[in-house]
BAFIZA-712130 format. One record per residue (C-alpha): residue number from 1; residue in three letters; x, y, z. Coordinates in nm, 2 decimals, decimal comma. Layout:
<pts>
<pt><n>NUM</n><res>ALA</res><px>X</px><py>Y</py><pz>Z</pz></pt>
...
</pts>
This chain:
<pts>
<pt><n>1</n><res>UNK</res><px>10,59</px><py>9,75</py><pz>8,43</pz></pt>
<pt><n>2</n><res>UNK</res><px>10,60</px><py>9,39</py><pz>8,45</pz></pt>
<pt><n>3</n><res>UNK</res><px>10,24</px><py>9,21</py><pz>8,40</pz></pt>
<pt><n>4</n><res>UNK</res><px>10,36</px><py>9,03</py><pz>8,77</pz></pt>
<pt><n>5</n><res>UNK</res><px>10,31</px><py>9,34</py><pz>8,94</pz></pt>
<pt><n>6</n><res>UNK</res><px>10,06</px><py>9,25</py><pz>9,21</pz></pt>
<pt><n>7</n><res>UNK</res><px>9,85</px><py>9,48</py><pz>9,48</pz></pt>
<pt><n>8</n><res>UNK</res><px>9,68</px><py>9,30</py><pz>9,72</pz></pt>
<pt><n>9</n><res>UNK</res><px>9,42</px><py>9,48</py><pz>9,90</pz></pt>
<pt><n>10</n><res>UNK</res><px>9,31</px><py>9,37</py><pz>10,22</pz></pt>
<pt><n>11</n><res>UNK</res><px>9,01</px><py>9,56</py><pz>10,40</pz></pt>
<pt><n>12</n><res>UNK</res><px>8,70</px><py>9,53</py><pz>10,54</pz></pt>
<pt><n>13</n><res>UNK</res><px>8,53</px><py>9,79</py><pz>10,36</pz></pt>
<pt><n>14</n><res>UNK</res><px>8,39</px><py>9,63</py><pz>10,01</pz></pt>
<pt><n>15</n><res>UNK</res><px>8,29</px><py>9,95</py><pz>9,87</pz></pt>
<pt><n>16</n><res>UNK</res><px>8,65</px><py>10,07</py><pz>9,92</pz></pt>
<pt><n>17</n><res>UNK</res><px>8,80</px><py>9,76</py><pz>9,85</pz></pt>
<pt><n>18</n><res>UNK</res><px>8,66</px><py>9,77</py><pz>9,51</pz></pt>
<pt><n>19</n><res>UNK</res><px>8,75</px><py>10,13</py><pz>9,40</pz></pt>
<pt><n>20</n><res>UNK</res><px>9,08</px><py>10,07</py><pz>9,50</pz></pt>
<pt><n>21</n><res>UNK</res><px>9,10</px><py>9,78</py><pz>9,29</pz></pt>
<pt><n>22</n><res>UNK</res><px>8,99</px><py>9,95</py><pz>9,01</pz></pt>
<pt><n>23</n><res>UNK</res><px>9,22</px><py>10,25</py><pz>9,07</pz></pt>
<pt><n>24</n><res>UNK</res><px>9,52</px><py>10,03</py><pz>9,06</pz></pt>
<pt><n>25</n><res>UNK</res><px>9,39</px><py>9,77</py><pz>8,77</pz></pt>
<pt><n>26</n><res>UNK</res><px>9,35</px><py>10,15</py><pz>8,54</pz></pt>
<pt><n>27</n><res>UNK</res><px>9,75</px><py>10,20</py><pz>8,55</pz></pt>
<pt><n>28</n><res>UNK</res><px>9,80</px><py>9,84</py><pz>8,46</pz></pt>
<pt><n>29</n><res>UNK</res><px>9,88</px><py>9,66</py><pz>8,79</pz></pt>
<pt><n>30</n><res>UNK</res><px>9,67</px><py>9,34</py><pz>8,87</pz></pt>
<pt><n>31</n><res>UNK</res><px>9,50</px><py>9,29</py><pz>9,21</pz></pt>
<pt><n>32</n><res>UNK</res><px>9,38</px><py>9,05</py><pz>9,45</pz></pt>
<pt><n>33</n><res>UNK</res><px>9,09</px><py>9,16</py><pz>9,72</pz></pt>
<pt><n>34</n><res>UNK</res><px>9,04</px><py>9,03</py><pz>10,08</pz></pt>
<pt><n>35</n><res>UNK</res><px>8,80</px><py>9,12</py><pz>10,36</pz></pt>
<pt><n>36</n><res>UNK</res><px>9,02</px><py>9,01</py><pz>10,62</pz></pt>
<pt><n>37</n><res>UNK</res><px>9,35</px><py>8,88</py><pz>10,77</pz></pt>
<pt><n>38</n><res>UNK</res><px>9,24</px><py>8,53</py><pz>10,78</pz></pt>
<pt><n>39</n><res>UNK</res><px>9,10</px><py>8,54</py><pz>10,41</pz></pt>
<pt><n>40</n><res>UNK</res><px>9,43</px><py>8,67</py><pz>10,29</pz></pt>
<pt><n>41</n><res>UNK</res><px>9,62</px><py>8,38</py><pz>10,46</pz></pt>
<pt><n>42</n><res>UNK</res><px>9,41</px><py>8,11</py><pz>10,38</pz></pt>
<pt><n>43</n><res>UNK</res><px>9,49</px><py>8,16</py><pz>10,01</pz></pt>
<pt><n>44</n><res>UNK</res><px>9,78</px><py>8,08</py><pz>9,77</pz></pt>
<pt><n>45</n><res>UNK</res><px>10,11</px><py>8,31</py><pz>9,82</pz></pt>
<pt><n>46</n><res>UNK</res><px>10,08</px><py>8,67</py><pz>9,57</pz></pt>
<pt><n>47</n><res>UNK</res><px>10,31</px><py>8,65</py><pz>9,29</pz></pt>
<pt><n>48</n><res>UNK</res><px>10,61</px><py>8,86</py><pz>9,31</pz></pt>
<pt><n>49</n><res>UNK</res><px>10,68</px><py>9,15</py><pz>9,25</pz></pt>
<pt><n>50</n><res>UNK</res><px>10,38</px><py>9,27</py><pz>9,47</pz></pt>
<pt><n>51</n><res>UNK</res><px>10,29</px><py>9,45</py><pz>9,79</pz></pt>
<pt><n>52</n><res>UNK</res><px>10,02</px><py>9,50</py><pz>10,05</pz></pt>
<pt><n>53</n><res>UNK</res><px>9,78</px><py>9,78</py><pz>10,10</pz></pt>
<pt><n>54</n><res>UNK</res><px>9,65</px><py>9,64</py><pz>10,44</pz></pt>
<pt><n>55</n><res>UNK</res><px>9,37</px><py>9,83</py><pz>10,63</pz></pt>
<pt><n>56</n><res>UNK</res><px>9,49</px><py>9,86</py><pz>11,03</pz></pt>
<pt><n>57</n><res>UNK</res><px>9,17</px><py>9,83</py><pz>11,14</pz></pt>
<pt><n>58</n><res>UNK</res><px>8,96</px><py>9,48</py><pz>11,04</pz></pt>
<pt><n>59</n><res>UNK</res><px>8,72</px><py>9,19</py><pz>11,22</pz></pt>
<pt><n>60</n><res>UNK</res><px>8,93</px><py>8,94</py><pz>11,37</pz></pt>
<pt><n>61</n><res>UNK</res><px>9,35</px><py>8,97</py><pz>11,36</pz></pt>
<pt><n>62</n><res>UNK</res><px>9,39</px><py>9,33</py><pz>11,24</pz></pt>
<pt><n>63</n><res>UNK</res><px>9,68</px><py>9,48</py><pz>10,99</pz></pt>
<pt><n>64</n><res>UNK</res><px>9,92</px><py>9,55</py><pz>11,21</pz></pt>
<pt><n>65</n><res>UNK</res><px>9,90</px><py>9,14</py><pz>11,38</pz></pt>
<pt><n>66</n><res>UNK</res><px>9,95</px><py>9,04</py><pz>11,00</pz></pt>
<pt><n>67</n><res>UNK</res><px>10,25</px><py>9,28</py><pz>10,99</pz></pt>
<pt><n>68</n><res>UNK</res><px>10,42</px><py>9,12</py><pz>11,28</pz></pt>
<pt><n>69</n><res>UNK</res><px>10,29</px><py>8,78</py><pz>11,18</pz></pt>
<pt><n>70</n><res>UNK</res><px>10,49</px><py>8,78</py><pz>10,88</pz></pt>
<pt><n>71</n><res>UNK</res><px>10,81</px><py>8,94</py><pz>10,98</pz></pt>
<pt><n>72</n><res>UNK</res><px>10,84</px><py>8,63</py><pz>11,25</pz></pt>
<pt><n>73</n><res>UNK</res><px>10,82</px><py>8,43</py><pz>10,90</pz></pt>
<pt><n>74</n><res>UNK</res><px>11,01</px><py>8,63</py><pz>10,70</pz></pt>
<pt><n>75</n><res>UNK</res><px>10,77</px><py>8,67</py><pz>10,44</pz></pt>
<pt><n>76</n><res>UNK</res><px>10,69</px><py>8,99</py><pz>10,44</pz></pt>
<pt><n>77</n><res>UNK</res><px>10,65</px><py>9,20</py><pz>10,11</pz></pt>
<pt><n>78</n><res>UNK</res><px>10,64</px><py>9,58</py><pz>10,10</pz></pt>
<pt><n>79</n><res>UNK</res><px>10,32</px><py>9,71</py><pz>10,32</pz></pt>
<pt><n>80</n><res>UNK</res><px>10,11</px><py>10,00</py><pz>10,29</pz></pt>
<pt><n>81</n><res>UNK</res><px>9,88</px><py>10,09</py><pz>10,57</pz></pt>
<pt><n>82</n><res>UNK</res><px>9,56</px><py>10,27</py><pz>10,51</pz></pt>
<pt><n>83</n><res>UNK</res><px>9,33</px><py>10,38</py><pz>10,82</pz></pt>
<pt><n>84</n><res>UNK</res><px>9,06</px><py>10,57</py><pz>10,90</pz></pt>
<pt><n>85</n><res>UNK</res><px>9,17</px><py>10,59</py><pz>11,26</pz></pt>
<pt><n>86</n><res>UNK</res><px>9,57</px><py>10,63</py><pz>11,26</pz></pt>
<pt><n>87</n><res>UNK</res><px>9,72</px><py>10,80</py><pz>11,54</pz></pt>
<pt><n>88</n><res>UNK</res><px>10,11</px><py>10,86</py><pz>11,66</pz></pt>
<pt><n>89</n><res>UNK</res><px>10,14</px><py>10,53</py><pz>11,86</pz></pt>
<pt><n>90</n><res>UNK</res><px>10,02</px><py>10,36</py><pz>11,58</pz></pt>
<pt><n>91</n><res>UNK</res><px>10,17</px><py>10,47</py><pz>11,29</pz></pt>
<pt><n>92</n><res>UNK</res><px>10,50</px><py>10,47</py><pz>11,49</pz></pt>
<pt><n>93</n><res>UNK</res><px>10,48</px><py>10,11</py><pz>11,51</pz></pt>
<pt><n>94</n><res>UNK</res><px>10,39</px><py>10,02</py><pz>11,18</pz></pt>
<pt><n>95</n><res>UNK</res><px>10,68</px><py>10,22</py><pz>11,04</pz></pt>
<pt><n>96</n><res>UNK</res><px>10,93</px><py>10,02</py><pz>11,30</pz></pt>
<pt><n>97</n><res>UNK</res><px>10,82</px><py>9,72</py><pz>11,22</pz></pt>
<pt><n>98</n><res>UNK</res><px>10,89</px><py>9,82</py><pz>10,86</pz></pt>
<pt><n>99</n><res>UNK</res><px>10,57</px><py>9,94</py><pz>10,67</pz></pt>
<pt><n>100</n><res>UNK</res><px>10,68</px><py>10,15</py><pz>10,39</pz></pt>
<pt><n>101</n><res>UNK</res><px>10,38</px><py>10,43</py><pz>10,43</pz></pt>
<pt><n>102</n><res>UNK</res><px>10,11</px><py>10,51</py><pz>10,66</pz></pt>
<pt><n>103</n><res>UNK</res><px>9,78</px><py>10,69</py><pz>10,44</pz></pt>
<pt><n>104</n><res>UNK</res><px>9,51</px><py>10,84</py><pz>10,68</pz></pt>
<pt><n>105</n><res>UNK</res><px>9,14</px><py>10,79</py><pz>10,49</pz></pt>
<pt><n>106</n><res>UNK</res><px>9,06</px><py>10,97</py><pz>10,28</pz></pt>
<pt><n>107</n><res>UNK</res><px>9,42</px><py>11,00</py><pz>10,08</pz></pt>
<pt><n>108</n><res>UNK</res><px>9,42</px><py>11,10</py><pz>9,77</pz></pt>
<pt><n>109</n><res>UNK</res><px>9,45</px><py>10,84</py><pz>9,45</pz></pt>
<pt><n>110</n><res>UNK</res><px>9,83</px><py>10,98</py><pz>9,37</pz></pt>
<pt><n>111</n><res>UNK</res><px>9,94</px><py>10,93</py><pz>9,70</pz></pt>
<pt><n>112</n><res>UNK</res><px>9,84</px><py>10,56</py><pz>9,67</pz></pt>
<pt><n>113</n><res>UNK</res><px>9,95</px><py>10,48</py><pz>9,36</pz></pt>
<pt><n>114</n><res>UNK</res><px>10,34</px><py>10,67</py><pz>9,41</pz></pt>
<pt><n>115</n><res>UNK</res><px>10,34</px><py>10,44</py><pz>9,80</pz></pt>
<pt><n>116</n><res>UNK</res><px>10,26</px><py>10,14</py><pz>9,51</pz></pt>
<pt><n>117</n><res>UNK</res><px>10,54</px><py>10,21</py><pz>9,30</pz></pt>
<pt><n>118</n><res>UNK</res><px>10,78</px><py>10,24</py><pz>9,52</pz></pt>
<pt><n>119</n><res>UNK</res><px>10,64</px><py>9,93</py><pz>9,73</pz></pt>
<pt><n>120</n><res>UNK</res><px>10,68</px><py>9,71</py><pz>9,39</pz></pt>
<pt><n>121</n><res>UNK</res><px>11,01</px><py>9,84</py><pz>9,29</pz></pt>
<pt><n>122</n><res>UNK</res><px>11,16</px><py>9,79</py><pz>9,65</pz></pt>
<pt><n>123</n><res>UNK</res><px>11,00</px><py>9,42</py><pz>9,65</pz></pt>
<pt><n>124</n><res>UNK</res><px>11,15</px><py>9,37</py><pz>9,28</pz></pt>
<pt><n>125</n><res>UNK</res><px>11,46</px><py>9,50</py><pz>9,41</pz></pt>
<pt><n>126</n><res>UNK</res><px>11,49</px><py>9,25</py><pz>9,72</pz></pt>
<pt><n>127</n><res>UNK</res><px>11,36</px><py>8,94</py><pz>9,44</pz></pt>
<pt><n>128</n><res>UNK</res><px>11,70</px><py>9,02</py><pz>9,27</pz></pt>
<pt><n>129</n><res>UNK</res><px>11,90</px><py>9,02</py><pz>9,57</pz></pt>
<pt><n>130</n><res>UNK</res><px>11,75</px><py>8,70</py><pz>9,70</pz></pt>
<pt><n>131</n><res>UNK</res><px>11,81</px><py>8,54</py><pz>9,33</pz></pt>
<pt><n>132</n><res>UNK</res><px>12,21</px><py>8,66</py><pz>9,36</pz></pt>
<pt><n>133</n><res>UNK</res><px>12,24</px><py>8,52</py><pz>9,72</pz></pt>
<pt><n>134</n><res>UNK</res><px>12,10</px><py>8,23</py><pz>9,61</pz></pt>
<pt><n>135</n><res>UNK</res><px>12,29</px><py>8,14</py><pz>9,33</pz></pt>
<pt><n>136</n><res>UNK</res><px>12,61</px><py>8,22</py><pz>9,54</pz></pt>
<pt><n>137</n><res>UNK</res><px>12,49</px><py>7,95</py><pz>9,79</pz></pt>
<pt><n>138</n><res>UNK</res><px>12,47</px><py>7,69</py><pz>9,49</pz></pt>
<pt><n>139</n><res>UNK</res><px>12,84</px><py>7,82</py><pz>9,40</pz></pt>
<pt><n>140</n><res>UNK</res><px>12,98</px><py>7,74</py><pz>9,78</pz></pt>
<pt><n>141</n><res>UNK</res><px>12,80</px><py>7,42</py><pz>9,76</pz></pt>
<pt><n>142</n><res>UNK</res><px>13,06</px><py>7,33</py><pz>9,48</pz></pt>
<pt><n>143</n><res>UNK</res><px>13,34</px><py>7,40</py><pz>9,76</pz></pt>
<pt><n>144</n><res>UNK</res><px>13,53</px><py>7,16</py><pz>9,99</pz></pt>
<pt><n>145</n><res>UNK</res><px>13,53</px><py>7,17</py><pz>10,36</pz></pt>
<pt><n>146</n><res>UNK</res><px>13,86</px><py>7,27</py><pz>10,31</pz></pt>
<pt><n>147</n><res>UNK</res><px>13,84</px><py>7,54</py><pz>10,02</pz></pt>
<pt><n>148</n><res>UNK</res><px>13,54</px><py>7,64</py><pz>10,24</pz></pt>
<pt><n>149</n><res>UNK</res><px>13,82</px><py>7,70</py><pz>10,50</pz></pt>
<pt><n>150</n><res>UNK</res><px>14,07</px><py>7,90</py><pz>10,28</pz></pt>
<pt><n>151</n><res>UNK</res><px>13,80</px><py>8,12</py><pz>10,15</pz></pt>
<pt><n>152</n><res>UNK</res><px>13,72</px><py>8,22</py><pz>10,47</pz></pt>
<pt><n>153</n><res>UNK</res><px>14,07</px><py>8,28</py><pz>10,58</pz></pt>
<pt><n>154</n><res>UNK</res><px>14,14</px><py>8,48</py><pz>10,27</pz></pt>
<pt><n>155</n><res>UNK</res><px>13,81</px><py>8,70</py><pz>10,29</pz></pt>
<pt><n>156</n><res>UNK</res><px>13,98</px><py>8,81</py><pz>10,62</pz></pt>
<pt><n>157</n><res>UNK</res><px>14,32</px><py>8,93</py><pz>10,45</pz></pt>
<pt><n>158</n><res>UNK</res><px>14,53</px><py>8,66</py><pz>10,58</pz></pt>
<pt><n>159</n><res>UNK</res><px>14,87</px><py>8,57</py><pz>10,37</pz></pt>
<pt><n>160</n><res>UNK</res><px>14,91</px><py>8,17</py><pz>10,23</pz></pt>
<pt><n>161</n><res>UNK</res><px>15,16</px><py>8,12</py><pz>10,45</pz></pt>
<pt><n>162</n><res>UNK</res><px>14,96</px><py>8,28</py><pz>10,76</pz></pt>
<pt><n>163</n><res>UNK</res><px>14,65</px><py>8,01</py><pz>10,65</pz></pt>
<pt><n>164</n><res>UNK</res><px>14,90</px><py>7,75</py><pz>10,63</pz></pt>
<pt><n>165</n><res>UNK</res><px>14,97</px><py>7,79</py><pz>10,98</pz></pt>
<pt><n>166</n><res>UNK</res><px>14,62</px><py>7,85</py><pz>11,06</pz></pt>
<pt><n>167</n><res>UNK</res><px>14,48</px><py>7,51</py><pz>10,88</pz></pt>
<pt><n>168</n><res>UNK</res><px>14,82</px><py>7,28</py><pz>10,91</pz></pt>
<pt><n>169</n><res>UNK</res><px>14,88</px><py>7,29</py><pz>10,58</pz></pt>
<pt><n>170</n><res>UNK</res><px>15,15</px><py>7,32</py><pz>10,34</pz></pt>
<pt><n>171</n><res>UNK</res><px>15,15</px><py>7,68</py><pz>10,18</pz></pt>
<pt><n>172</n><res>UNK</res><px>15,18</px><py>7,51</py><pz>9,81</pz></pt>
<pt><n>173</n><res>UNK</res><px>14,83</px><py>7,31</py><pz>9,91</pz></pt>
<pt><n>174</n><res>UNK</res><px>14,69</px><py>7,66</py><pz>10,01</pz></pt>
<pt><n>175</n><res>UNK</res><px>14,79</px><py>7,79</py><pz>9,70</pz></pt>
<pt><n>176</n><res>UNK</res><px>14,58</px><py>7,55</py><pz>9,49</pz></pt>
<pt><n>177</n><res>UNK</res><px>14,29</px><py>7,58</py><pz>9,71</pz></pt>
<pt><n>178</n><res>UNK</res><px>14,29</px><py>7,96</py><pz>9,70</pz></pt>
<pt><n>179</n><res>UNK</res><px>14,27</px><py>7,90</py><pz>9,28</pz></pt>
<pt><n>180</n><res>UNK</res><px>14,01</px><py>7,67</py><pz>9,31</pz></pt>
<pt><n>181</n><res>UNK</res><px>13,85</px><py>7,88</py><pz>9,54</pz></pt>
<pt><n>182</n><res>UNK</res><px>13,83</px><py>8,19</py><pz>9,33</pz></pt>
<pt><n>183</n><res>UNK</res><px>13,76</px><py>7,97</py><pz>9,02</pz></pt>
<pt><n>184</n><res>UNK</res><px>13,43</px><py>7,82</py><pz>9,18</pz></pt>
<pt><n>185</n><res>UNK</res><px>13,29</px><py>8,12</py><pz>9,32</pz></pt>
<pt><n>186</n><res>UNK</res><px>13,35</px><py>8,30</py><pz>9,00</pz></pt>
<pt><n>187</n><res>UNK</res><px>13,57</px><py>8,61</py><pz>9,14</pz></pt>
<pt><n>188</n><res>UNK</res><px>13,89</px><py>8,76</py><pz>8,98</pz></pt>
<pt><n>189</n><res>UNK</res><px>13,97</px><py>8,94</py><pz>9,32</pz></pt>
<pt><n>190</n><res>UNK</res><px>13,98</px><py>8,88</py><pz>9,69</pz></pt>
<pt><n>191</n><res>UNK</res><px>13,76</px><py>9,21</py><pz>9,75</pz></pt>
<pt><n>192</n><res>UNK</res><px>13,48</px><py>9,05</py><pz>9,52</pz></pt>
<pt><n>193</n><res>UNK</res><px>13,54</px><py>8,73</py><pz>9,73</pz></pt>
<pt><n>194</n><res>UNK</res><px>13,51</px><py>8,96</py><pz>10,07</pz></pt>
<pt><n>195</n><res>UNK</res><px>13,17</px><py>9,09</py><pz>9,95</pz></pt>
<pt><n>196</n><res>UNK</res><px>13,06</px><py>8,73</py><pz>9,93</pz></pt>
<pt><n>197</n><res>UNK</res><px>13,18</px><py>8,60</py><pz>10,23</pz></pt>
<pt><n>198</n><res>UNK</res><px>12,97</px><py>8,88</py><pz>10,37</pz></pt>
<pt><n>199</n><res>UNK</res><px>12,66</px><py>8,82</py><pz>10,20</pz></pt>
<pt><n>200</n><res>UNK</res><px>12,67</px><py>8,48</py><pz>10,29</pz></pt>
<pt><n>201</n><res>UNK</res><px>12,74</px><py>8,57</py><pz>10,64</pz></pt>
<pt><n>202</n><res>UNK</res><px>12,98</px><py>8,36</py><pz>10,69</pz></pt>
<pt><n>203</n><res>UNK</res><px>13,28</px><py>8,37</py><pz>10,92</pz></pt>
<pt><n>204</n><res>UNK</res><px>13,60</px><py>8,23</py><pz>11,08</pz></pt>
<pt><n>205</n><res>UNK</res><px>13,57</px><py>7,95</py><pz>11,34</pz></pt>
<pt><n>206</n><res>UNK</res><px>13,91</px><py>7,83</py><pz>11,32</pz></pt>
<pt><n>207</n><res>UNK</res><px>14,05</px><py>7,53</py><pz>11,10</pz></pt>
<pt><n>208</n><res>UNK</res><px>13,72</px><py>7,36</py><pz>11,19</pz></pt>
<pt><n>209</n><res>UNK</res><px>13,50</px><py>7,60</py><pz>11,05</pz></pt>
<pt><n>210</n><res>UNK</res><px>13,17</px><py>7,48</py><pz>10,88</pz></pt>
<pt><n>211</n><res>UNK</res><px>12,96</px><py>7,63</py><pz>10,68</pz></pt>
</pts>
């Protein structure tokens, strides 16, 4: 376990707060306490790898407002609700909207700390996959408009000679695009260089395409 891992707890209840924090400080994890929604988003960003175990229920914007709050962003890490007061409708939206668990007070310390680990592995999981994509964006920003434009025509199975027709280009100047292509992005095949073109969500627009 990385010494990164970070809970944050946010709920209204000190007394719980508090043994929560220590529960999850006595298998190593560290953890940052907040009384409410606004508290929590008035400080610095959590480090990552890290989720939230986020009480529904709290004085001004509750968990579930901070749930949709940062899915408009993006932002979100891995959430845990905790309530003393869940019901269907509730915990129905919660887990839509993408919580990983829904824990009705009193739970008992396992069944924290196992919603935790999965939490922290699924937010390490998505850090990786973020690095990858990103590191693929710096490797198309090495591409031409028009190596751009053969990659994309190649990711969807199209022959040199079909691109050349496509781009109004000479199938030779293809040719040496394509190589260039699969030389800056780092691929020895064009399945590896389909897989990219999806992660990157890109797609053809014609011989005009920009990306």
């Amino acid at each position: 376990m990385s010494e990164a891992e970070t809970v944050v707890v946010i709920d209204d209840d000190v007394s719980l707060r508090e043994a929560l924090g220590r529960l999850l400080r006595s298998v190593g994890y560290a953890v940052i306490g907040h009384g409410t929604v606004a508290e929590f988003r008035g400080a610095p960003p959590p480090p990552r790898p890290c989720c939230l175990v986020l009480d529904v229920r709290m004085p001004g914007r509750s968990g579930l407002d901070l749930q949709q709050d940062l899915n408009l962003t993006g932002e979100s890490p891995p959430i845990i609700f905790i309530s003393g007061h869940g019901d269907i409708p509730m915990t129905v939206r919660a887990m839509k909207a993408g919580a990983l668990e829904f824990l009705t007070k009193p739970f008992r310390d396992q069944e924290l700390l196992d919603a935790v680990a999965l939490a922290l592995a699924r937010d390490r999981d998505s850090r990786m996959s973020e690095a990858e994509t990103e590191a693929l964006r710096d490797r198309l920003a090495t591409l031409t408009a028009r190596e751009k434009q053969v990659m994309i025509q190649v990711a969807q199975g199209k022959l040199n000679k079909q691109i050349a027709g496509v781009l109004g280009v000479s199938e030779i100047t293809v040719k040496v695009h394509r190589g260039q292509v699969m030389r800056k992005m780092g691929v020895g095949s064009v399945a590896e260089l389909v897989r990219m073109v999806d992660r990157l969500g890109l797609s053809p627009q014609g011989p005009n395409t920009k990306v």
